[in-house]
C-alpha positions as CSV (number, residue, x, y, z in Angstrom):
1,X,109.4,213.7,88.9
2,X,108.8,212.9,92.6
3,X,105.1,213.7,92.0
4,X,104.5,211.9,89.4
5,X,106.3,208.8,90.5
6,X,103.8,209.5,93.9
7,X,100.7,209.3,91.4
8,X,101.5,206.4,89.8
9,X,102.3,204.2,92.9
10,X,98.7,205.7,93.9
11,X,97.5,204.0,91.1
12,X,99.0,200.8,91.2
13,X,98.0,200.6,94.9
14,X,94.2,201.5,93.8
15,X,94.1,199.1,91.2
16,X,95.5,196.4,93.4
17,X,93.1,197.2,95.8
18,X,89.7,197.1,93.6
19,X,91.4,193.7,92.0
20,X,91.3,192.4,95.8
21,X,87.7,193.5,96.1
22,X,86.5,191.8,93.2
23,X,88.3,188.7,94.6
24,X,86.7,189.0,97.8
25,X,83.3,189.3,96.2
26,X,84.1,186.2,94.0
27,X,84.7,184.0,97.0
28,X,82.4,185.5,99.3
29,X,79.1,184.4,96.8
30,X,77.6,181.7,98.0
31,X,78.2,178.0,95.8
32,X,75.0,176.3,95.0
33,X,74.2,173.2,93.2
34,X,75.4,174.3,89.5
35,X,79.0,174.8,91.5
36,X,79.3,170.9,92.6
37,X,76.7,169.1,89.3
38,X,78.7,169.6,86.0
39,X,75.7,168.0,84.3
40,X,73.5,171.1,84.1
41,X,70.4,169.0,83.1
42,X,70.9,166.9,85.6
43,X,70.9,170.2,88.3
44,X,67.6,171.1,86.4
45,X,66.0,167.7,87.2
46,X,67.4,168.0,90.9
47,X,66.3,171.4,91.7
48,X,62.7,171.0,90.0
49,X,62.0,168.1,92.2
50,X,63.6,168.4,95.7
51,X,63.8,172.3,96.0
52,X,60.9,171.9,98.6
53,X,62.8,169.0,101.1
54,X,63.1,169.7,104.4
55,X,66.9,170.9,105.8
56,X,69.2,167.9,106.4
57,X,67.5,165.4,103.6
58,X,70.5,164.0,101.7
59,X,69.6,161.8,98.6
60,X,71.9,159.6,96.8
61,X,71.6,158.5,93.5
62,X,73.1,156.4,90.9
63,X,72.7,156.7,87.1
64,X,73.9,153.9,84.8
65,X,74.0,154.5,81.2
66,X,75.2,151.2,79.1
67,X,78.9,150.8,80.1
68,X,79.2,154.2,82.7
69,X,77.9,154.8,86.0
70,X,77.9,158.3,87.7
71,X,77.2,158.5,91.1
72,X,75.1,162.2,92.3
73,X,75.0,162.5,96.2
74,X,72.4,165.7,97.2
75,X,72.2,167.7,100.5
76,X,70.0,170.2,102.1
77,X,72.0,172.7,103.6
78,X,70.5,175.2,105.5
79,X,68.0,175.4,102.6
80,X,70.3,175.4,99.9
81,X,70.7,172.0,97.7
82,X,74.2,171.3,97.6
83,X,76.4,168.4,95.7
84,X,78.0,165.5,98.4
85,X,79.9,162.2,98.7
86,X,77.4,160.3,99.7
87,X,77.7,157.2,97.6
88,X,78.8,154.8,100.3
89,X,76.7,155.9,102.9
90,X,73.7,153.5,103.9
91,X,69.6,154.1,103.6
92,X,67.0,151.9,104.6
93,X,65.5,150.7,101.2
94,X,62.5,149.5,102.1
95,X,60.4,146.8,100.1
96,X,62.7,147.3,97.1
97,X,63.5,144.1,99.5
98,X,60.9,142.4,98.1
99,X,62.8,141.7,94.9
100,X,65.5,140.3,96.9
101,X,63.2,137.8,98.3
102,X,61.8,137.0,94.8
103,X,65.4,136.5,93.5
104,X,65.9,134.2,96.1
105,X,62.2,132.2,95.6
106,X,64.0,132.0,91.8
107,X,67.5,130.7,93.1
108,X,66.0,127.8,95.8
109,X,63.6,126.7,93.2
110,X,66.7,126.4,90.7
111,X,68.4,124.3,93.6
112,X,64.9,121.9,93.7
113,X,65.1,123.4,97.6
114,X,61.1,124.7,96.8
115,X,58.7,124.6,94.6
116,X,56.3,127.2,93.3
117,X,53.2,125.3,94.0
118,X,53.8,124.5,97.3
119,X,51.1,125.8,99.7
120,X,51.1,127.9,102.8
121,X,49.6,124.7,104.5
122,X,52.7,122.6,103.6
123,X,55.2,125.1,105.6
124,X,52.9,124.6,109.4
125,X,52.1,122.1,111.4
126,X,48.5,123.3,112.5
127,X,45.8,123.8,110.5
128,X,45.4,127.4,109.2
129,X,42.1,129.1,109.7
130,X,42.0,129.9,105.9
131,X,44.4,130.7,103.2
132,X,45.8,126.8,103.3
133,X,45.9,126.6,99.4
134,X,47.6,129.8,99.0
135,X,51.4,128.9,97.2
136,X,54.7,130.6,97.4
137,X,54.6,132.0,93.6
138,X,51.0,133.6,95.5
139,X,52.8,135.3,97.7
140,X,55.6,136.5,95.7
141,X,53.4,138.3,93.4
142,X,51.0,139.6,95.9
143,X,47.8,137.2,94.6
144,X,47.1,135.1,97.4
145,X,44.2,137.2,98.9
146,X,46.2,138.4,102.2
147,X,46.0,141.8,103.5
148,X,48.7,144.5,103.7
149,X,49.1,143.5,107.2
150,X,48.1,140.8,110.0
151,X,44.8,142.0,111.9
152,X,46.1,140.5,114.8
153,X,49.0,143.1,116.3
154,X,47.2,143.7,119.3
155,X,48.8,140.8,120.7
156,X,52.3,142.3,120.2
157,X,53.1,143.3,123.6
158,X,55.1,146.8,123.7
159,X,54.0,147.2,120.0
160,X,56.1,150.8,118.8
161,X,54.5,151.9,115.4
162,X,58.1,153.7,115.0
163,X,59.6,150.5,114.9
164,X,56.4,148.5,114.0
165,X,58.2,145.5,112.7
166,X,60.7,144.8,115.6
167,X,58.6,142.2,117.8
168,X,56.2,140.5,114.9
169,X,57.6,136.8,115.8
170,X,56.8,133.5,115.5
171,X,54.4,132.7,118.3
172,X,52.1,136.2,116.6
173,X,52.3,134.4,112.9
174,X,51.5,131.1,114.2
175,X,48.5,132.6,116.2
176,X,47.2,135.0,113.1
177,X,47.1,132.0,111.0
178,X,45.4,129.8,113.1
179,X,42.9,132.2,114.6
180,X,42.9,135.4,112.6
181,X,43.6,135.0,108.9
182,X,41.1,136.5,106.8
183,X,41.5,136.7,102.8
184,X,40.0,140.2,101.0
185,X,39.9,138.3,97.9
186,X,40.0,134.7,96.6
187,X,43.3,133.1,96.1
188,X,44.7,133.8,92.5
189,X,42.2,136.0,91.7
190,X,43.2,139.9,92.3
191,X,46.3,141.3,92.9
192,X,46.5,143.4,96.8
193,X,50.1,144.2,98.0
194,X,50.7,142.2,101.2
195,X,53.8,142.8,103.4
196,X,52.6,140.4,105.5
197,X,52.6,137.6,102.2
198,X,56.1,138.8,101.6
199,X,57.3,139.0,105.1
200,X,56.6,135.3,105.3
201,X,57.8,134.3,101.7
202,X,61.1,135.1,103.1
203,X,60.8,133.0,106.6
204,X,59.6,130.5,104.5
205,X,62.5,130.5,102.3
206,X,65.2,130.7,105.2
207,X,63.7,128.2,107.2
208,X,64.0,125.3,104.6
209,X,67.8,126.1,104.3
210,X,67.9,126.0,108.0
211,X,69.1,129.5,108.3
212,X,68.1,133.3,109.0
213,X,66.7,135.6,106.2
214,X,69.7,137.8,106.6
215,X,72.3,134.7,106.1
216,X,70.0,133.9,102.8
217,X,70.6,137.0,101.4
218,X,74.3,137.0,102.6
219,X,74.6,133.7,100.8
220,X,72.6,134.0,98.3
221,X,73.2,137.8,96.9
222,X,75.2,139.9,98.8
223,X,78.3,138.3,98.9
224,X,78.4,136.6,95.3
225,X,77.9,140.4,94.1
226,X,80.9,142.0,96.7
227,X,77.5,144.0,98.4
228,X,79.5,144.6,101.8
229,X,77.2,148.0,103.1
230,X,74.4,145.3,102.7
231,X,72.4,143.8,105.3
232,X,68.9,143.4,106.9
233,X,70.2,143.5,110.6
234,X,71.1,147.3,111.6
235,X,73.5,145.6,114.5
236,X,75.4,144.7,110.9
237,X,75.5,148.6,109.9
238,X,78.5,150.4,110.1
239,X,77.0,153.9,112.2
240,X,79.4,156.1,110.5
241,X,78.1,155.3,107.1
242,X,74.2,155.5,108.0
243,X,72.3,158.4,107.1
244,X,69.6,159.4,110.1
245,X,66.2,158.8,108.9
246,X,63.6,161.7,108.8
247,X,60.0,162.2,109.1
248,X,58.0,163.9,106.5
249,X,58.9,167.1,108.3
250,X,62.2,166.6,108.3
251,X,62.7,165.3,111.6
252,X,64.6,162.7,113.1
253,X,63.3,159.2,113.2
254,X,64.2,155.9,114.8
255,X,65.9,153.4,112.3
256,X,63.5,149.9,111.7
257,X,64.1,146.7,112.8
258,X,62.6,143.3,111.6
259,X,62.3,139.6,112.7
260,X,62.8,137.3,110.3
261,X,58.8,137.0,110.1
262,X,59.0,140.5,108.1
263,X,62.2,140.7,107.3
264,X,61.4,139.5,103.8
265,X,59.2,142.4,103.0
266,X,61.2,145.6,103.9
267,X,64.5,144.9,106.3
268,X,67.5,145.7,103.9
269,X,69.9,148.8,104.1
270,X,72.3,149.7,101.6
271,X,74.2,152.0,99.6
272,X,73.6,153.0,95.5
273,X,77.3,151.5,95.4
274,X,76.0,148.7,96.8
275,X,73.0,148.6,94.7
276,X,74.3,149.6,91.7
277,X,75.9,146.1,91.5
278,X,73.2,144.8,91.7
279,X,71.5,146.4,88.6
280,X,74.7,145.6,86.9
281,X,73.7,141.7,88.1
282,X,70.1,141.9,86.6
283,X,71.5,143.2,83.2
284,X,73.0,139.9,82.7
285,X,71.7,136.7,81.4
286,X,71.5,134.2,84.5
287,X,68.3,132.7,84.6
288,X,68.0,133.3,88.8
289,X,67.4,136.7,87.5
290,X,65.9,136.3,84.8
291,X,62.9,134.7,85.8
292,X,61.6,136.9,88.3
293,X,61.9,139.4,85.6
294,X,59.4,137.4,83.7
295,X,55.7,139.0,83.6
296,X,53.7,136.5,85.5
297,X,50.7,138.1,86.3
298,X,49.4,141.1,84.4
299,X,48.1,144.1,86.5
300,X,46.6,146.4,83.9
301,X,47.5,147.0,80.2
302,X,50.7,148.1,80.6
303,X,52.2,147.0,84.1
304,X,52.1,143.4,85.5
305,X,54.2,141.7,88.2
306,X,57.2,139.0,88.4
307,X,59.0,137.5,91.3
308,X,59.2,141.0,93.1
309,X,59.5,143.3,90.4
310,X,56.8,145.3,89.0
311,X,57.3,145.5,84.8
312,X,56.2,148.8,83.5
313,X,55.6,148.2,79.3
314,X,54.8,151.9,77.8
315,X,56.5,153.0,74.4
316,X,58.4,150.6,73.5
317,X,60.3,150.1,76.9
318,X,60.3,147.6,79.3
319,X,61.0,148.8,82.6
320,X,61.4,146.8,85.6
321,X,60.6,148.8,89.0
322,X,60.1,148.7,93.0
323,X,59.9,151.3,95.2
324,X,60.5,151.2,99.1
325,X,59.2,153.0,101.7
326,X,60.0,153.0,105.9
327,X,59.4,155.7,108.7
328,X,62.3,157.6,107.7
329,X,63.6,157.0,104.3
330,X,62.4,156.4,100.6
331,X,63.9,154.8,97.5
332,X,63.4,154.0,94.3
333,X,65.1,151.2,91.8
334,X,64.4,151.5,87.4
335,X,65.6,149.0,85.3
336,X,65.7,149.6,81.3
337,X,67.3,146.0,81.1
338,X,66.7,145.8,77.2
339,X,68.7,149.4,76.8
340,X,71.2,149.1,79.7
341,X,70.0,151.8,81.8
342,X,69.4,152.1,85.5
343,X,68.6,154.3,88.2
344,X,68.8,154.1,91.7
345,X,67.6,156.9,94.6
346,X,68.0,156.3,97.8
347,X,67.0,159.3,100.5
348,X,66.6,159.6,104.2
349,X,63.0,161.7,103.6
350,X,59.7,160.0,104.1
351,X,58.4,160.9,100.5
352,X,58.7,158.1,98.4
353,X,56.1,160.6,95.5
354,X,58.9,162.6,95.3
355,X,62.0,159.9,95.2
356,X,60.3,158.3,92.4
357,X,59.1,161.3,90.1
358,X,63.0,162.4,91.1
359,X,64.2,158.7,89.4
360,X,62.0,158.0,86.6
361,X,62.9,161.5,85.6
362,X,66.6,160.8,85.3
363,X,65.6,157.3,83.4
364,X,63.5,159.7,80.9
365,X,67.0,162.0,80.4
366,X,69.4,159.1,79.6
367,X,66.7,157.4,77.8
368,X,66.0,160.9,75.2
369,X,69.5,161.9,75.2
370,X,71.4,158.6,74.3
């Protein structure tokens, strides 16, 4: 009887032991992306376009399907993509600006502060060198002949091409258009994207409310829609939400800053809560928004160009798009206004290919499955 009651408690104990072992191996295999994504097609879109990011990239997107939004935050850990709360935390967006500076072209002229037909001439006191007749709808849909940037930054003293927007001022504008301007196309005629067009649409715009480009889009947008991670100055940021910026290879970078000469054209960080509100806003019918929705110049036979936005008609969709770009971050806004249906990626990679095959992908998911 002893004996046998020995052999069973040997067997009890040996169970219990390979039970703990299979435990141990259960919590000891590593978690990946399928462990943190309950959307499994959503895991498959993920992993089949950032599987090759350099460590540390985090991306941070937002989906919004008619009434529900779900919010998808992506990290590189140690070379394994990994789900996180990154939702609030802030990215440079880049020229998805630019529709923020068309909104508010759309929003002054509403207010009879500006009109569309007023000329570049109208807004200086000098006589340009050229480009006098160009107007403000010119420059907001990239048709007024100006380059992508003024030829003229040699006279930028202490000039940083990390930073290469931080000292563009006043006295560098002023002397480019009086001494340097030269147009690659006459005005009206061909559409070339122009940072430095936009970069002065918005000092244009700020100056005839008396205030700063960042206060214009405080007033104007940000705190009508309850943006608070938004702003254009990165003294505004709040450092424990912003997300380091990285180079192509995954390094660090330095973060951008803007005067308000460029700030129009690229200067905006934010979060996909942040932005996602925004989306929300251009669902709606207000005519602010509306209008620089409107196809006001036609690119090709299937995309043309509002206020800001670029409008992408293919198969029966209207999709309204803008994609942003610094030293150390990409992003990518998508607009299905007719169906509802958003997507916003914001990353801290240079690789604004990828951010964007990453977001219309999404778009094409909740588009097919609806």
């Amino acid at each position: 009887m002893k004996t046998r009651t020995v052999t069973i408690i040997a067997l009890i104990y040996s169970i219990i032991l390979s039970s703990c072992g299979n435990d141990d191996n259960s919590i000891n295999t590593p978690k990946t992306l399928k462990d943190d994504i309950e959307n499994q097609e959503f895991v498959t879109i993920i992993e089949d376009h950032l599987s090759g990011v350099p460590k540390n990239v985090q991306v941070a997107i937002a989906i919004i399907n008619n009434e529900s939004t779900e919010y998808l935050g992506v990290y590189n850990n140690n070379n394994v993509l990994r789900g996180i709360d990154n939702a609030d935390k802030i990215f440079e967006i880049g020229s998805i600006t630019k529709v923020f500076t068309g909104i508010c072209l759309s929003k002054l002229a509403g207010l009879n502060k500006v009109t569309f037909d007023e000329t570049l001439q109208n807004q200086f006191d000098f006589p340009l060198k050229e480009g006098g007749d160009i107007t403000l709808l010119h420059l907001a849909t990239h048709t007024s002949g100006l380059p992508r940037l003024p030829n003229n930054s040699d006279e930028v003293e202490g000039l940083d091409l990390n930073d290469p927007y931080a000292l563009y001022n006043q006295d560098h504008l002023h002397s480019y258009l009086q001494n340097h301007i030269v147009l690659n196309s006459e005005i009206g005629t061909a559409h070339e994207y122009s940072n430095i067009g936009m970069g002065m649409l918005g000092y244009i715009l700020a100056n005839k409310i008396d205030t700063s480009y960042e206060e214009l889009l405080q007033n104007q947008i940000f705190e009508p829609l309850q943006m608070s991670n938004s702003t254009t100055l990165l003294a505004n940021v709040d450092k424990t939400k912003l997300i380091t910026g990285l180079d192509k290879e995954g390094n660090p970078v330095q973060n951008w800053n803007f005067t308000d000469i460029m700030a129009g054209t690229g200067s905006i960080k934010s979060s996909v809560i942040d932005l996602e509100k925004f989306a929300q806003k251009n669902f709606e019918d207000d005519i602010v928004y509306n209008f620089p929705q409107s196809t006001l110049v036609d690119l090709d036979q299937d995309q043309g160009i509002g206020l800001g936005w670029y409008i992408l008609e293919k198969n029966g969709n209207r999709l309204l798009n803008h994609s942003g770009e610094t030293g150390g971050y990409s992003s990518l806004l998508v607009i299905d206004k007719n169906h509802k249906k958003a997507v916003i990626v914001l990353s801290n990679i240079e690789d604004s290919k990828t951010m964007n095959e990453l977001g219309f992908s999404f778009l094409e998911n909740i588009t097919t499955n609806k």
